[in-house]
MARSEMI-336781 format. One record per residue (C-alpha): residue number from 1; x, y, z. Coordinates in nm, 3 decimals. Example, Ala and Ser with C-alpha at 12.3 -4.5 7.8 and 13.67 -1.06 7.14 Angstrom:
resi  xx  yy  zz
1  1.230  -0.450  0.780
2  1.367  -0.106  0.714
***
This chain:
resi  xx  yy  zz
1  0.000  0.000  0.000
2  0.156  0.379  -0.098
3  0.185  0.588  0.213
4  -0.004  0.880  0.087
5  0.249  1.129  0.307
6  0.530  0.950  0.172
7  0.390  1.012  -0.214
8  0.274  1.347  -0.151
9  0.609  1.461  -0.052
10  0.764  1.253  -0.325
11  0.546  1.459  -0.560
12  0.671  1.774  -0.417
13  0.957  1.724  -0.449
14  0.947  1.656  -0.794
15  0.770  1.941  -0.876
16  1.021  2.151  -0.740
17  1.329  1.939  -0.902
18  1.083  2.068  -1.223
19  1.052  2.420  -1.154
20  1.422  2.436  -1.133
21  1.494  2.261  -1.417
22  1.235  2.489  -1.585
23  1.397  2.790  -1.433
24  1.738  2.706  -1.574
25  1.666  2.627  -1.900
26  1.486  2.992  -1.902
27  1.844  3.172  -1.796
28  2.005  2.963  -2.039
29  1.773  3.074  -2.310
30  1.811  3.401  -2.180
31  2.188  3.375  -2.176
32  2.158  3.228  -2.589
33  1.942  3.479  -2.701
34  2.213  3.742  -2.546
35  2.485  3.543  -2.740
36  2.271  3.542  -3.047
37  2.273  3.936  -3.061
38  2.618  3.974  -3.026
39  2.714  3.770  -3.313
40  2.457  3.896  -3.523
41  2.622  4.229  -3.422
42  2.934  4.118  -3.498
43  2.863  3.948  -3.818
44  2.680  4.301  -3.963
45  2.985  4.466  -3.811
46  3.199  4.214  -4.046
47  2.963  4.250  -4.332
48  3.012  4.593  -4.323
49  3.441  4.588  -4.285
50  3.423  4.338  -4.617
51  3.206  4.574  -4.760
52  3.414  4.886  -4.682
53  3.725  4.673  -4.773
54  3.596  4.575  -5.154
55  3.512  4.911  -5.215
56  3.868  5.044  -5.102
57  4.045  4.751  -5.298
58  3.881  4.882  -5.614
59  3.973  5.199  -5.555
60  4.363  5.144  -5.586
61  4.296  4.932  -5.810
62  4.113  5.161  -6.070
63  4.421  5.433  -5.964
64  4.687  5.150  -6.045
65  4.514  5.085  -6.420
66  4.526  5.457  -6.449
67  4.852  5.527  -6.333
68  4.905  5.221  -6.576
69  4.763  5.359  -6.866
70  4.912  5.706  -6.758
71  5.308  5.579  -6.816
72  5.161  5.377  -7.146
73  5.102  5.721  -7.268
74  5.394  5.886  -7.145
75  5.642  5.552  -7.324
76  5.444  5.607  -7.655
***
């Protein structure tokens, strides 16, 4: 026979071992969704250097084909 004390507390207890359970999962998601913005940051931050970085490398190299042309002009 179940000792109805014995399986109420048993119950308890478990429901508490649940709640905490429940309660740290919600910190971690917490904690992940945190995470998740910062590297989102970081990746339109990097998005943004590449970007930056393209547009500089064409730069020199449209001056180079001009300075190129430039001393073709000068030989000739």
């Amino acid at each position: 026979m179940v000792n109805p004390k014995a399986f109420g507390e048993n119950a308890s207890q478990k429901i508490l071992e649940l709640e905490a359970q429940i309660q740290a999962m919600r910190e971690a998601e917490e904690t992940l969704n945190l995470e998740l913005k910062e590297v989102e940051a970081s990746v339109k931050a990097a998005e943004t250097k590449g970007s930056d970085l393209e547009q500089q490398l064409s730069e020199i190299e449209n001056k180079l084909v001009a300075s190129s042309e430039q001393k073709m002009k000068t030989i000739n």
